[in-house]
Each structure stands twice: as C-alpha cells, then as structure tokens.
C-alpha positions in Angstrom: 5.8 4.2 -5.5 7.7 1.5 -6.5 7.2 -1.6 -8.7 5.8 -4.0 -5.7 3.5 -1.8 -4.6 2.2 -0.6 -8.2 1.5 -4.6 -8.9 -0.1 -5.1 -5.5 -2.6 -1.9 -5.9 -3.5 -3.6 -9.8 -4.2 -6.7 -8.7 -6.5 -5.3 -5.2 -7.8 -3.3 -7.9 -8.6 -6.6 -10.1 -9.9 -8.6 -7.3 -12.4 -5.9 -6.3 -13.8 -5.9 -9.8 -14.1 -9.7 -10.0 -15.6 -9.9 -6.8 -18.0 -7.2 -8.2 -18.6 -8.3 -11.3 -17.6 -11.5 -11.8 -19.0 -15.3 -11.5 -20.4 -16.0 -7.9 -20.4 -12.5 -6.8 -24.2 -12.5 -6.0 -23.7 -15.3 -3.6 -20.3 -13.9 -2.1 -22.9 -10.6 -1.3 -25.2 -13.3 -0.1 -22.9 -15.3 2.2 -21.7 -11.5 3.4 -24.7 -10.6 4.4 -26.0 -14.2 6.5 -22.3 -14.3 8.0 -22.9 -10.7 9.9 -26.1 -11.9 10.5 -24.7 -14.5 12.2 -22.2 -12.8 13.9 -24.5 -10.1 15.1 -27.0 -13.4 16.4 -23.7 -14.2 18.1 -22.8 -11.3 19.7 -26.3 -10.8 21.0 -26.5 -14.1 22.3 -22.8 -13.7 24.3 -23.5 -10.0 25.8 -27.3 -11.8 27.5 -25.5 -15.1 28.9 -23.1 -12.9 30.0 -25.6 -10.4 31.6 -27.8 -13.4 33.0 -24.7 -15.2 34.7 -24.2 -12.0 36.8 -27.2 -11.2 37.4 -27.8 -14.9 38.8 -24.5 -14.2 40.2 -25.3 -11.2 42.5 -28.9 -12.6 43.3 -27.8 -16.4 44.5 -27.5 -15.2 47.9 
C-alpha cells in the first residue's frame, strides 16, 4: 500500500467516526432515514403512474 492510499483509508476512517460520533450526527441519521423514505414514496409513486398509464393505455379502445 502506498502512502496515498494509507492517508485516504485514515481520513475515510476519521470521517466515519465524526459522522458517528460527532456534532450533528443524530440529525445526519435523521435526514438518512426521511431521504429513503422519500425515495421509497418516490419510487412507489413512479412504478403506479407508470402501471396506470398502461393499463389506461391498453383499455382506451
């Protein structure tokens, strides 16, 4: 391993405990957790219009 990749595996390493441990990392889990909420609400609401515009689709005739 050389020196570049030594530093950048530290500093991951520091950044994970910050973000663990440090100021504000209750509301980054909080944030986390709404934003896959959202995305999941997303998601859901994408896969139905998308099932609803074919099934209008196909029954227009």
């Amino acid at each position: 391993m050389d020196i570049k990749e030594e530093f950048e595996t530290r500093v991951k390493r520091l950044e994970g405990f910050i973000e663990d441990k440090g100021l504000g990392s209750k509301q980054l889990k909080k944030a986390r957790k709404v934003q896959r909420s959202i995305n999941t609400v997303v998601f859901l609401g994408s896969v139905i219009t998308v099932a609803g515009i074919m099934i209008w689709a196909l029954n227009r005739d």
